[in-house]
Backbone as ProteinMPNN parsed JSONL, in Angstrom:
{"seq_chain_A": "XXXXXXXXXXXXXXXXXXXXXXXXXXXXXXXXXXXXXXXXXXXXXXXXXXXXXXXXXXXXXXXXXXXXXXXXXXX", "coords_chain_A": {"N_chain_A": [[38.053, -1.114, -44.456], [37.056, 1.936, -44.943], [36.615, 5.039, -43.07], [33.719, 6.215, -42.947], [32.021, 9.831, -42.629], [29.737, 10.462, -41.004], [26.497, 11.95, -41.122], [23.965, 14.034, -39.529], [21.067, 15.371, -38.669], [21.197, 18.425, -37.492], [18.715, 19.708, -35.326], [17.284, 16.613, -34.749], [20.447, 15.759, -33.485], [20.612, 17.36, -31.447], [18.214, 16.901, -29.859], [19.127, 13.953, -29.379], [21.226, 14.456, -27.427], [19.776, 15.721, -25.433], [18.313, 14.136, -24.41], [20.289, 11.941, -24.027], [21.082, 13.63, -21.754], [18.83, 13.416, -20.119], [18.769, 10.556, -19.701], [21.412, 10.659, -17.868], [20.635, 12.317, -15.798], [18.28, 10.661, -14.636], [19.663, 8.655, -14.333], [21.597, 9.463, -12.056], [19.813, 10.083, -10.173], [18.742, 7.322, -9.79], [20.68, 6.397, -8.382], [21.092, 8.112, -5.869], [18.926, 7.102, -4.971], [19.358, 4.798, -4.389], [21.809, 4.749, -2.314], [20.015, 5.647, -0.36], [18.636, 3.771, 0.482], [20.034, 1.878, 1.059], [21.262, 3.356, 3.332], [18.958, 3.666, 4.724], [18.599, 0.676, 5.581], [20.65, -0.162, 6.612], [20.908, 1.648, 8.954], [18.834, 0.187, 10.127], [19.033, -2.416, 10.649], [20.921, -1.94, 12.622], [19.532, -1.223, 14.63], [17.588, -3.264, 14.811], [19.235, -5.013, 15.878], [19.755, -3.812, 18.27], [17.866, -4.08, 19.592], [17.424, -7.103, 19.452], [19.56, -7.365, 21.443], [18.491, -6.119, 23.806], [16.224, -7.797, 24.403], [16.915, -10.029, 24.566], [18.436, -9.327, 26.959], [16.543, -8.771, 29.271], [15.576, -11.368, 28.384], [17.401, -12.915, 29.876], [16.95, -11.575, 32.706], [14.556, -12.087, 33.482], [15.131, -14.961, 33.39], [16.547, -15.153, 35.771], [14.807, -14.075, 37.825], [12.7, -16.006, 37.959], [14.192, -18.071, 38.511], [15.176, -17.55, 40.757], [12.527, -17.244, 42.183], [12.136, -19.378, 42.484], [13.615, -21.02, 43.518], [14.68, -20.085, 46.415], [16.236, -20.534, 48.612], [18.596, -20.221, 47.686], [19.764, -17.754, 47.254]], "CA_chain_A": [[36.901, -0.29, -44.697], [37.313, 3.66, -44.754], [35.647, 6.102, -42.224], [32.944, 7.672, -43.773], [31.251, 10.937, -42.243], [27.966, 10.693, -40.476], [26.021, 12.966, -40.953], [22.917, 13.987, -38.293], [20.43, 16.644, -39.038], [21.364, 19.21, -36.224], [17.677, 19.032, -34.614], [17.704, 15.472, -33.965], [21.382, 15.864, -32.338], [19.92, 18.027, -29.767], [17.278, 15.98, -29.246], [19.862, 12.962, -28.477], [22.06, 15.738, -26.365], [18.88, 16.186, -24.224], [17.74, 12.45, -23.984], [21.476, 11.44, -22.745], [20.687, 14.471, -20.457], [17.899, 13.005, -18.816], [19.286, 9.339, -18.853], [22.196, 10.782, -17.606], [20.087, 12.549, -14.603], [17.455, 9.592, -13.979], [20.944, 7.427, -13.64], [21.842, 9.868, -10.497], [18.503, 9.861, -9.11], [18.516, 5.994, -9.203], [22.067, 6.065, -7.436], [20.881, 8.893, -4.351], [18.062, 6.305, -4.336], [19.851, 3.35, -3.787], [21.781, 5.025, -1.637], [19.297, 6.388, 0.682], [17.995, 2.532, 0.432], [21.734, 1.26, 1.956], [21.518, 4.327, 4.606], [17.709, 2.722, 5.929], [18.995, -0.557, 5.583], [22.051, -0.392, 7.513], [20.237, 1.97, 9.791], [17.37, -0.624, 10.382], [20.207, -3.516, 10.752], [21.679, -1.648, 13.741], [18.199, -0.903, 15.121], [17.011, -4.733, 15.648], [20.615, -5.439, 16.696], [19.486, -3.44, 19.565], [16.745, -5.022, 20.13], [17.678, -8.159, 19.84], [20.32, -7.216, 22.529], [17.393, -5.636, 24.723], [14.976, -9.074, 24.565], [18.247, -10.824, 25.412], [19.057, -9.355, 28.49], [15.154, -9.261, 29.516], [15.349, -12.823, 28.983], [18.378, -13.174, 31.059], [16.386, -11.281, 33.991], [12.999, -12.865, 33.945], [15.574, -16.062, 34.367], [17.122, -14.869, 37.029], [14.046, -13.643, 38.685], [12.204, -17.039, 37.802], [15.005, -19.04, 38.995], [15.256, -16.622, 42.359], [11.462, -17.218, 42.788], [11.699, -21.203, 42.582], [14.786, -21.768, 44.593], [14.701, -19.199, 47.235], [17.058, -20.434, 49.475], [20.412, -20.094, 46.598], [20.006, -16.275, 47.056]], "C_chain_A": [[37.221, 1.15, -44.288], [36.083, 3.845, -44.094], [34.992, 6.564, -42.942], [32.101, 8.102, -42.683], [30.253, 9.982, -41.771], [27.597, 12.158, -40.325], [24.408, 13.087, -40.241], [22.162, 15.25, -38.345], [20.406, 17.241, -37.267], [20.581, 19.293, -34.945], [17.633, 17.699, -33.889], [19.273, 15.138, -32.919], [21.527, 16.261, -31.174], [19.148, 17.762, -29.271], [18.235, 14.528, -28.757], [20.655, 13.271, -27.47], [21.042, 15.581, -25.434], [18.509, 14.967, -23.841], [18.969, 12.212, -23.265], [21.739, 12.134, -21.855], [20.51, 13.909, -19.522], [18.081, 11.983, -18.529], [20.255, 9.317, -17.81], [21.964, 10.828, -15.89], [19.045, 11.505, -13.988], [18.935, 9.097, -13.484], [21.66, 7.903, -11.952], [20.925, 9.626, -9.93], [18.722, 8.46, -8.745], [19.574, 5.423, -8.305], [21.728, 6.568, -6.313], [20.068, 7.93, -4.013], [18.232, 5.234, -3.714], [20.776, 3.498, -2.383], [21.151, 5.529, -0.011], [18.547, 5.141, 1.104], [19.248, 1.991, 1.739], [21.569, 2.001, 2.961], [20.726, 3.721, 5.211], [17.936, 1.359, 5.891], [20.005, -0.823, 6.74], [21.572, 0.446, 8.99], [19.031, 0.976, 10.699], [18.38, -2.17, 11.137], [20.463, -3.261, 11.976], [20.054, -1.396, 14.961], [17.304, -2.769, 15.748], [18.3, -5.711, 15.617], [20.173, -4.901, 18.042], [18.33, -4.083, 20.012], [16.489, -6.3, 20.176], [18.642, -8.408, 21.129], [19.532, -7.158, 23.79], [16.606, -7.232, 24.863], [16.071, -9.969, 25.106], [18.699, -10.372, 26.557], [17.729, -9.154, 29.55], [15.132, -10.761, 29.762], [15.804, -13.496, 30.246], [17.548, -12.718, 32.467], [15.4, -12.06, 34.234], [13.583, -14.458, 33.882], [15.823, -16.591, 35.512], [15.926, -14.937, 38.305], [13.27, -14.93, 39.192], [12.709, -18.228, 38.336], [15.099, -18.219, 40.885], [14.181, -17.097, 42.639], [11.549, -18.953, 43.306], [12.568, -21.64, 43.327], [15.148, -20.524, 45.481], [16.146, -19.134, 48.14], [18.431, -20.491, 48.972], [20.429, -18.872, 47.159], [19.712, -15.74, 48.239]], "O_chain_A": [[37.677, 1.351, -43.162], [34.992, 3.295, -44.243], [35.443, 7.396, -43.729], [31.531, 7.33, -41.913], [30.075, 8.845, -42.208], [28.092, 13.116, -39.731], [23.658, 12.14, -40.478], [22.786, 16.255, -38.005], [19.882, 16.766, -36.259], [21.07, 19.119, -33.828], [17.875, 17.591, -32.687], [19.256, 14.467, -31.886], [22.179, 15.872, -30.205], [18.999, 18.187, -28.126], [17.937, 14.075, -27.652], [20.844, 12.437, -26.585], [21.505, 15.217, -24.353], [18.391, 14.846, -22.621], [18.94, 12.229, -22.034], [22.518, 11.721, -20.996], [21.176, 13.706, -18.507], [17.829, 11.707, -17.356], [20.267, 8.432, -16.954], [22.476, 10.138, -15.008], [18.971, 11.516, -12.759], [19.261, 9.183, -12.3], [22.056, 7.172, -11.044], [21.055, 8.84, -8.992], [18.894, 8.206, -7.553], [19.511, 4.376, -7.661], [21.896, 5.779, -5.383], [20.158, 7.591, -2.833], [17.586, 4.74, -2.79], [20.655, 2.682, -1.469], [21.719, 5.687, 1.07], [17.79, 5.289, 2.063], [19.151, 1.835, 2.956], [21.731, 1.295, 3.956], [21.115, 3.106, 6.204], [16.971, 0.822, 6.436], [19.946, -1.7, 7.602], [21.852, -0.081, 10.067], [18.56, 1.244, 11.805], [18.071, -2.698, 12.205], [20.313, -4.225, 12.727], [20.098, -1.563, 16.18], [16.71, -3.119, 16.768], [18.294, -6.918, 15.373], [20.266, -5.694, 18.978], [18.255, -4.6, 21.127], [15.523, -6.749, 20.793], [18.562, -9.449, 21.781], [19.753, -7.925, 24.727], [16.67, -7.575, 26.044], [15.909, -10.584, 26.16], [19.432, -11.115, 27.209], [17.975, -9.417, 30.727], [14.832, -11.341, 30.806], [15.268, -14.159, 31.134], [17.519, -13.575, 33.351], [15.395, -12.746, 35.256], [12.78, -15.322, 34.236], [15.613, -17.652, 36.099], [16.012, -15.566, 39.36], [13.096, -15.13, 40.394], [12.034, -19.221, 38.609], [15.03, -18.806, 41.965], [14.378, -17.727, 43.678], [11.072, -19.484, 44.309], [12.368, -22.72, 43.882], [16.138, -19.926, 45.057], [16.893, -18.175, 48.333], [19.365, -20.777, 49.723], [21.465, -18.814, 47.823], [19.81, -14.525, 48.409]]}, "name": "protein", "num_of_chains": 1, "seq": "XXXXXXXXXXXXXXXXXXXXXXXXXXXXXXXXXXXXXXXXXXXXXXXXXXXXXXXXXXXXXXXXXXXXXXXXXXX"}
């Protein structure tokens, strides 16, 4: 089958020029977005890592303390 021409009335070409513009630019936006999704994510991750660390060594004390109060004479 031979190439034949297309031809595209000039108007409408610059109207598909400007549409794969703006898909072009939504497609970044939805990348900084996802991004900035992964940053509070991974941020938030490390955040009740700490606080699961914190309630864990709380626990550990109010063992300690609980076990100190009930058997006096270990300590």
């Amino acid at each position: 089958m031979e190439k034949m021409p297309v031809f595209v009335k000039v108007d409408e070409y610059d109207d598909v020029l400007a549409l794969m513009k703006t898909i072009r630019h939504k497609l970044d936006e939805a990348k900084e977005t996802l991004l900035k999704i992964h940053d509070l994510k991974n941020e938030e991750d490390h955040q009740l890592e700490q606080w699961q660390n914190t309630l864990e060594e709380l626990e550990k004390k109010v063992e300690f303390i609980d076990h100190a109060l009930s058997e006096p004479e270990q300590y």
